[in-house]
VEXFI-935303 format. One record per atom (N, C-alpha, C, O): x, y, z. Coordinates in pm, whole numbers, plus 50000, padded with zeros to 5 digits. Example, Ala and Ser with C-alpha at 12.3 -4.5 7.8 and 13.67 -1.06 7.14 Angstrom:
513194943150780512304955050780513204967050780514244966850846512854977550708513674989450714512905000350787513415011450804
This chain:
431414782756704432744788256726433784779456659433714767156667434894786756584435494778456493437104777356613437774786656659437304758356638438354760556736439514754656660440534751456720439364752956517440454745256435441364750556470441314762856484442564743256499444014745856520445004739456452445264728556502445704742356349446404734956271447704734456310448364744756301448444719456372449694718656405450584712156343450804700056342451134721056288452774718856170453694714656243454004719456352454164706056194455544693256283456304688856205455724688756097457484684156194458434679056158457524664956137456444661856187458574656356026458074644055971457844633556093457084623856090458514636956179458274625956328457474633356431457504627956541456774644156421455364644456503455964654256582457124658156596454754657656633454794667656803454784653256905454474641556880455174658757006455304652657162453584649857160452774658657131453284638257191452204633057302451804644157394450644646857363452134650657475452134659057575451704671257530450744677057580452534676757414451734682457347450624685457307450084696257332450074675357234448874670057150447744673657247446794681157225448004667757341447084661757493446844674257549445704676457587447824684157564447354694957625446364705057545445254708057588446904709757428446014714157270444974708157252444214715257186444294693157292443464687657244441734695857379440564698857358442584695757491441384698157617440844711057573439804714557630441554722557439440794733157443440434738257238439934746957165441104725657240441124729457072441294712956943441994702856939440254718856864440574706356728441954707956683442304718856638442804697856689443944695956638444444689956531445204680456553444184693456398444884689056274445964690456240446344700556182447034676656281448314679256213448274678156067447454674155984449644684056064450404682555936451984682355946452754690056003452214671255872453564668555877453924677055728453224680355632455584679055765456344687955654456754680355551457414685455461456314661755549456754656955408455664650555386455844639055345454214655155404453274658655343452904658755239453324669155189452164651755150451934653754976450744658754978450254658454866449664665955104448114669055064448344681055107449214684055188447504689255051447464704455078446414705055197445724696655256446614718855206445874723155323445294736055331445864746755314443724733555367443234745355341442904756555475442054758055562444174763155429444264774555583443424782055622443504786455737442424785355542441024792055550440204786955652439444794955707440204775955685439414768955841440204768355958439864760856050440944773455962442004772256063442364784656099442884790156002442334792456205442354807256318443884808756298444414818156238444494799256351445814794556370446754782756372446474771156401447944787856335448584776156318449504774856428449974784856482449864761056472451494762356644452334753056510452034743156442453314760656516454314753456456455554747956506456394756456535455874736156523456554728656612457664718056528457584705856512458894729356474459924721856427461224723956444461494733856511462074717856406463414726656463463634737056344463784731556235463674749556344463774761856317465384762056257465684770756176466544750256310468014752256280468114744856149469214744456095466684736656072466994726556031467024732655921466434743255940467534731755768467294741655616466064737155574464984742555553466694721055565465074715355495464024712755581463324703155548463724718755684462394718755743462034730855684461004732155617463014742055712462774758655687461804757755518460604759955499462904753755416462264750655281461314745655308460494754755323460764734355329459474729555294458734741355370458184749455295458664743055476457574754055528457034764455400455944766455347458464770255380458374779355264457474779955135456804788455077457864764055116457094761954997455694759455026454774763654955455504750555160454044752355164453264761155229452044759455227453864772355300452754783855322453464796355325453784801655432453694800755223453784813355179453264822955233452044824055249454484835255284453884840455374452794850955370452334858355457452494849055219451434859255135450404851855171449444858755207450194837155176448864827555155448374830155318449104829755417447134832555314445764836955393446254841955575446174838355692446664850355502447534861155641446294861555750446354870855830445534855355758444434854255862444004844655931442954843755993445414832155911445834824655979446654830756038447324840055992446704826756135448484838056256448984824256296448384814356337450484826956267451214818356351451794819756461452274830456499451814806256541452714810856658453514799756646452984789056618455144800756668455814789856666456484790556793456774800456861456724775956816457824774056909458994769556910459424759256858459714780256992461454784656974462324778657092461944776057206463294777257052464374771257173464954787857227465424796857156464744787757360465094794857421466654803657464466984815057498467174792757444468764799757395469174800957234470314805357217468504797957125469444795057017468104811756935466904812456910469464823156924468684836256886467994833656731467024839156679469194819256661468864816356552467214812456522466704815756414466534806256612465184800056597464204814856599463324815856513464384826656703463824836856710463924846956585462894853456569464614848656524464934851556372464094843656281463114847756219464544832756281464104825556147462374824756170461634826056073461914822756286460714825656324459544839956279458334840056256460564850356281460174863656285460164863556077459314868956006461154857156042461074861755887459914849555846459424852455737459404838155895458154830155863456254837855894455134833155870456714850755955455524858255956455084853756126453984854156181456294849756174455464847156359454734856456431455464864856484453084858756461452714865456511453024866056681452904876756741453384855556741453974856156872454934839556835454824831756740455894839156965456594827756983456404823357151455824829857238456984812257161456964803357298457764795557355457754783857316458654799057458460044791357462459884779257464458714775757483460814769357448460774755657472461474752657626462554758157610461484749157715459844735857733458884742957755459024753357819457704738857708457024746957742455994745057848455614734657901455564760057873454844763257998453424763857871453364771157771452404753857917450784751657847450384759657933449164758757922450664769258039449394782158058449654793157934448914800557870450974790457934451554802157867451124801957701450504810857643451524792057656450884787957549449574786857532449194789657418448764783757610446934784157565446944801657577446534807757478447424810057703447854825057680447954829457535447294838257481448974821257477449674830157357448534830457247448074839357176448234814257268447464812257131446014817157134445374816357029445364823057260444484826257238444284842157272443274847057325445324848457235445694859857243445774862057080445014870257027446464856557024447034856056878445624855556770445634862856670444594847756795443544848156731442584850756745441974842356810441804862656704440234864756763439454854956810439214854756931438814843556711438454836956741438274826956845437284820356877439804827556902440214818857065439894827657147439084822557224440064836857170439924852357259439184841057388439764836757488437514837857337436394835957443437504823457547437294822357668438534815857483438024805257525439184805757682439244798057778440154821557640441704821057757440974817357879441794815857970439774815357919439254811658072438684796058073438544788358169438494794757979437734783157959438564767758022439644763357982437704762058128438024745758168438214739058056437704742257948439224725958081439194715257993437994710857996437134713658080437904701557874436414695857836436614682557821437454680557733436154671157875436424653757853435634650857708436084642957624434434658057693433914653957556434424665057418434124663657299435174674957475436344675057393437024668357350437304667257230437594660057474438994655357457438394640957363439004636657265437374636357403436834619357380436594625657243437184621257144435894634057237435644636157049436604638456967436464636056847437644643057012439264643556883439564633156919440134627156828439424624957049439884613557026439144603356910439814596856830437764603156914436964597056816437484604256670437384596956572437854613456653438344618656541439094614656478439014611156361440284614456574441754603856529441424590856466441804585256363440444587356577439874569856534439554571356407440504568756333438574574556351438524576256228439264581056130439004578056013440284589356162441094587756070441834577355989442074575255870442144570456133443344555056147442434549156064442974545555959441034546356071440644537955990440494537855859440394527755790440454556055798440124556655716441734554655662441904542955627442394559255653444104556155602443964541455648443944537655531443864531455708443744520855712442954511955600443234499955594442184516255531441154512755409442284515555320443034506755278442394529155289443274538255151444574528455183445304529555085445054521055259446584514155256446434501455232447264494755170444824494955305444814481755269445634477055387446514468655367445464480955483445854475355604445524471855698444424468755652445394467955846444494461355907443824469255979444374477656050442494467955972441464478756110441884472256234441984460456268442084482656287441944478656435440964479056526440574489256584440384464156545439344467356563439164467856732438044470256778440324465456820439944465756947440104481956959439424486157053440734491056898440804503356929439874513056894439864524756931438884505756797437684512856773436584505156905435804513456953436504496256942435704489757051436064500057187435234506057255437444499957202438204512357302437804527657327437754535057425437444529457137436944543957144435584545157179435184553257263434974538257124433574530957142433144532857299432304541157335433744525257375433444524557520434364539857583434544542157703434694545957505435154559657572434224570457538433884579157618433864569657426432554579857407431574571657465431424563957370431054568857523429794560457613429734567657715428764574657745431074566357799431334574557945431354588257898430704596257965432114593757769431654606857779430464611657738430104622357787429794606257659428344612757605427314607357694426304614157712427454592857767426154586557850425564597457951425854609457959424704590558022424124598958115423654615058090424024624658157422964615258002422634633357953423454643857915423074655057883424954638357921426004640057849425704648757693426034660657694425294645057607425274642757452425064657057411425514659357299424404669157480424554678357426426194685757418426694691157319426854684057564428644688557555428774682257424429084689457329428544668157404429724661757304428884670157152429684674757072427864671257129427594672557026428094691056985428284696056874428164697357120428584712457091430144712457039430534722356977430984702357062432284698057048432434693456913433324697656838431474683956878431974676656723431384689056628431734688856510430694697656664429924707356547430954714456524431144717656407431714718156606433334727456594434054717056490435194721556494434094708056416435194697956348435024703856188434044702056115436164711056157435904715855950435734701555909434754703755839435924688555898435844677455837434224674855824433784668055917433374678355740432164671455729432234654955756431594650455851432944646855678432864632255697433014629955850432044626655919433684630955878434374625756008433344635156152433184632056270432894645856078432004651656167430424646956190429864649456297429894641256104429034634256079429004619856135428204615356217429904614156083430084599356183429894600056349429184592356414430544609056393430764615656557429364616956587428934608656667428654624256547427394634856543426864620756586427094616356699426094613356485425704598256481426034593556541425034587656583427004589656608427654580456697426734589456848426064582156921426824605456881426664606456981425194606256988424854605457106424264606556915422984606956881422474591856907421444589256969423274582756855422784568056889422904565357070422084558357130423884571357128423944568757273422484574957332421614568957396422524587657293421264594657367419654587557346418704587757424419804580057181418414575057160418584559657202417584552957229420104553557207419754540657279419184539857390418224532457410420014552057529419404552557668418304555657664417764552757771417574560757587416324568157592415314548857615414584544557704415864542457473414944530557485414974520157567414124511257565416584520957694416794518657813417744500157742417814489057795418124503957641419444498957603420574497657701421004506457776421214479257683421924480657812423424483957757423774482757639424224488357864425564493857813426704482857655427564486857576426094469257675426954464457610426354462757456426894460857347425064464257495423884467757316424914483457256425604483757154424704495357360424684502057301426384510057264426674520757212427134499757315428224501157298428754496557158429544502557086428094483257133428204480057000427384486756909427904490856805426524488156924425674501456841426534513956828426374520956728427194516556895428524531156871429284524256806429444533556727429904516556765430744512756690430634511256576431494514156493428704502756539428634504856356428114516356388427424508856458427634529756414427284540956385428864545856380428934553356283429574545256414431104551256413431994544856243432884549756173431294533856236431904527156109430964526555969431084520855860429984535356029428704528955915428834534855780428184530555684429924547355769430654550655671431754547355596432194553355498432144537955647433504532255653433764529955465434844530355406432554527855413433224524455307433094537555200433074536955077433024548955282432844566755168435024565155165435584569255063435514561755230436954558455215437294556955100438174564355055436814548855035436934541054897436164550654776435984548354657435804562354859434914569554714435994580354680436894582354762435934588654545436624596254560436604611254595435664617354544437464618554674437104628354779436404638254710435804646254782436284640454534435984654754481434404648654479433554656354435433964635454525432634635954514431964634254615430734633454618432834633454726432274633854896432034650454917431014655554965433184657354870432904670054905432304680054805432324692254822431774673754697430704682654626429844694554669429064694154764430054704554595429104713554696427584718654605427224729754565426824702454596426014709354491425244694754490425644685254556424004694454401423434678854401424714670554323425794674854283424214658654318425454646854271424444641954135423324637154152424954643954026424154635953905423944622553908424514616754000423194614853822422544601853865423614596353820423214584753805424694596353787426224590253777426494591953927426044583254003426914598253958427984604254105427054595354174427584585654229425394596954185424674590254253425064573454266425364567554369425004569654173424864553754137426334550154225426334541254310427934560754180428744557154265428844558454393429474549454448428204570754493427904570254613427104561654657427504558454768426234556354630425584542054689426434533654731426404527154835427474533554618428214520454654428884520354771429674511254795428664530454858429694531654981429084520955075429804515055156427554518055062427294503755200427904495955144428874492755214427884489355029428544474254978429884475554970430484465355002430864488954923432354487454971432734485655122433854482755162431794487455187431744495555330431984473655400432934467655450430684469855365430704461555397431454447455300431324436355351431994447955204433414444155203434474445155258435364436655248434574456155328435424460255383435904453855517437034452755566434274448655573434194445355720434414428455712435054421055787433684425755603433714408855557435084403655541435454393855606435914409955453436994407555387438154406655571438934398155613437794416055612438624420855747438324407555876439104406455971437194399155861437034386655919437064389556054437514380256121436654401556131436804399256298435664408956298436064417356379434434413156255433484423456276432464414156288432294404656212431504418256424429964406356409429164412856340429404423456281428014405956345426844407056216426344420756282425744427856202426454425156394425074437556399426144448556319425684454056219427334451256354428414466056285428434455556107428604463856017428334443256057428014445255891426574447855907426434454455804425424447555959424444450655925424174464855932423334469855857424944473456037424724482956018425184496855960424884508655973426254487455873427284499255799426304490355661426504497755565425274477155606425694476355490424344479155489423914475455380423144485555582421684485855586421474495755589420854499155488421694505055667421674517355713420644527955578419754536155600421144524255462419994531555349418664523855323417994524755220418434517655411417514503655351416344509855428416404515755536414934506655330413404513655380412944500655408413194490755339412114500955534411164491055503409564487855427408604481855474409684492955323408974498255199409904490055059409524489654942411214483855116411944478655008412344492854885412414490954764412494502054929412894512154834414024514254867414494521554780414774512154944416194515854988417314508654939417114497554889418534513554946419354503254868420474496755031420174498055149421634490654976421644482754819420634471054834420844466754720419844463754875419344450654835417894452154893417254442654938417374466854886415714466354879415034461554983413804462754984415584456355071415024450055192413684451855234413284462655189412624444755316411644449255358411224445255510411714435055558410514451755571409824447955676411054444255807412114449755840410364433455853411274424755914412844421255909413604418656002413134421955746414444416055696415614432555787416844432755781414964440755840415724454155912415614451456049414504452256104416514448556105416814449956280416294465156340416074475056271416184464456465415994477756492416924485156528416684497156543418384479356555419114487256511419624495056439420204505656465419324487756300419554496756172418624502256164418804510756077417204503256220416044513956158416314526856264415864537856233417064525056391417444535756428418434545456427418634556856468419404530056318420274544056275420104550456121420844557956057418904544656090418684551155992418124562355995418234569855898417484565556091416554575356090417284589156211416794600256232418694582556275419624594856329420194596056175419954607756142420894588556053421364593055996421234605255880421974614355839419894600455850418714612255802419194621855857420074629655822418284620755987418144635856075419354642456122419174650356215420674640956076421744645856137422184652255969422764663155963421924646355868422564657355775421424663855699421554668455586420044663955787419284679255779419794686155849420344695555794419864685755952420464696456098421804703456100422224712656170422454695255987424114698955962424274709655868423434709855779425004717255867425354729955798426484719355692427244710355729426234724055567427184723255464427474734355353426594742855351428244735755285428604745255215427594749155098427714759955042426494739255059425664742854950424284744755065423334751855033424314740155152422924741955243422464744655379422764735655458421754755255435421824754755577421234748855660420054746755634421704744155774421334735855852419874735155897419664744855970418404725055878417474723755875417124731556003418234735956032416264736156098415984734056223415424720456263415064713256171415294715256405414964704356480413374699556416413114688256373412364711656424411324709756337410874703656200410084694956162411654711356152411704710456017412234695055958411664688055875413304692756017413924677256053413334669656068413304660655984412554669056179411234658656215410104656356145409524645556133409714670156086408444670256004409404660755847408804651855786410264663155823410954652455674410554643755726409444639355695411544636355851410964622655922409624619755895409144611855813409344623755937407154620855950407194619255825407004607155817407324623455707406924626755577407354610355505406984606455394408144603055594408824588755531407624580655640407834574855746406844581955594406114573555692405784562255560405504567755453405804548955561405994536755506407264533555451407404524255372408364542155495410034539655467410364538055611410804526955643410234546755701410804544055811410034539055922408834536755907410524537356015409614528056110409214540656191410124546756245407504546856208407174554256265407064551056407407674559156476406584543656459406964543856589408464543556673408524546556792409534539956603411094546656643411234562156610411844570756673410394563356476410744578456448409734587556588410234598156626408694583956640408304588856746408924588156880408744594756982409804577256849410524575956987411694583856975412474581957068412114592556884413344595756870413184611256858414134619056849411904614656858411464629356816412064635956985413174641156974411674636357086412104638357196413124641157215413414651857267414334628757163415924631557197416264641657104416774652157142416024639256980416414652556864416324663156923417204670056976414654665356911414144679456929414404686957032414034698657043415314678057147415634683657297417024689457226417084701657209417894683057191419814681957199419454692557051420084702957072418774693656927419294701456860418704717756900419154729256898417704712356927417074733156980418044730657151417584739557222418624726257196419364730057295421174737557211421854746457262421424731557105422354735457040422244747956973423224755356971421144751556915420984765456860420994774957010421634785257030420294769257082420224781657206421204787057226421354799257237422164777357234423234782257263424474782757165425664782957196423854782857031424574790156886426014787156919427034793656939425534770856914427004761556870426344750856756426864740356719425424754956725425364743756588426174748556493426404760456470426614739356439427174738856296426904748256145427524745356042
């Protein structure tokens, strides 16, 4: 079920309160109106648009960036100040499929907006969700970090430790199928993938009876173990097709930028660089970057090597469909003197439970 919700704001943001309420039933991608990246409205049901309506140059930029010809199968709903008739007008000539007074009433609004788009229809009854809410929150996180790389500015690293120990409480304890029905709803492949991994390492740490503070740091390099695809450039992350042995040679380089990244930054311990700069590494020494063998692999990194595998067979992408749980496992098996078969046996269980529990209920990806 696609729950993208795209929220258009003035250059200083929507309200907190806002955000927070939109977030318990829906993915929330802002966009600000002085914006230099486009946006592709085609993944998105709907848009809440949240600006002042009196302003010219908010009105213009809107204008220019979504035309009210461009993909009329986004519906908007904006929100209007309740006395000023001017905002209800200018609203109505932007193509408003419904509006919502200001302050607003959030029954009324989850009402509107899921009235306004087919796609929301199922959800006007639907409870808040905590591994909703913890997974856009993990979402955000990764964002910050990734604009944190692209600026050359500082990671924060107690707020990824923060997010870290917040997806724990929401995915721990048999948790991991909610969170994983939640991140499969995210249009961002990158950022959806990191999540996926991250919630997959909780379920196969508890499984090996990992104690909370192992596997807390284990969510953190599975949350960062991408950290350095930041530094690649986006037309070759989102390729929809194989990558030539050029594109190849530059996507590798994402463990060793990855882990520059963490070195250079001077506050990350050795297991999150080992496991953002290992993570491709066989113990067969065929893996990159530095061929490693045997022993020279923690078992941390051989287990997240082998969720990282098995999460972008299982993942739907635009050139390929998503493996089944089977089919997944049987690849696994097939790396037998690359990967460590007895983790890959210990891990067949948690997979094969959480992804055929996800098709059952036709929320995979």
């Amino acid at each position: 079920m696609n729950r993208n919700l795209l929220l258009v704001c003035a250059p200083g943001g929507s309200s907190a309160e806002l955000k927070t309420e939109l977030r318990k039933h829906f993915w929330v991608t802002d966009y600000f109106l002085d914006s230099s990246e486009s946006v592709d409205l085609s993944k998105f049901p709907l848009m809440l648009v949240d600006i002042d309506l009196k302003n010219r140059d908010f009105l213009e930029s809107f204008r220019e960036t979504f035309p009210k010809t461009e993909h009329k199968s986004c519906q908007r709903v904006f929100l209007v100040d309740r006395a000023c008739r001017t905002s209800s007008v200018q609203s109505a000539n932007l193509r408003a499929r419904e509006t919502v007074d200001r302050p607003v009433n959030y029954e009324k609004l989850h009402e509107v907006i899921c009235r306004s788009a087919s796609e929301f229809a199922s959800l006007i009854n639907e409870p808040p969700s905590a591994s909703r809410q913890s997974s856009q929150d993990g979402f955000e996180c990764l964002q910050r970090i990734s604009l944190a790389v692209k600026d050359g500015s500082e990671i924060r690293k107690d707020d990824i430790s923060a997010n870290a120990v917040q997806i724990c409480a929401a995915v721990g304890n048999g948790k991991t199928l909610e969170w994983l029905s939640a991140v499969n709803n995210h249009h961002s492949y990158s950022y959806r993938h990191s999540l996926h991994v991250a919630g997959l390492m909780i379920a196969f740490a508890e499984h090996l009876k990992f104690n909370e503070r192992d596997k807390s740091r284990m969510v953190v390099g599975s949350l960062m173990h991408d950290i350095g695809k930041s530094k690649l450039p986006l037309a070759l992350l989102d390729k929809n097709g194989p990558l030539t042995q050029a594109e190849t040679s530059i996507f590798r380089s994402h463990t060793i930028l990855g882990h520059e990244i963490l070195r250079n930054d001077g506050q990350w311990d050795d297991l999150t660089q080992d496991l953002v700069y290992q993570h491709h590494e066989y113990i067969d020494g065929t893996g990159y970057p530095n061929g490693l063998r045997g022993d020279d692999i923690i078992d941390p990194v051989r287990m997240l090597t082998i969720i990282d595998i098995f999460s972008a067979l299982v993942d739907k992408r635009a050139y390929k469909e998503p493996m089944t749980a089977n089919t997944a496992m049987r690849t696994l098996y097939s790396m037998n003197g690359k990967l460590d078969m007895a983790l890959v046996q210990a891990f067949e269980p948690v997979g094969m439970r959480l992804i055929s529990d996800l098709k059952d209920l036709h929320l995979a990806a």
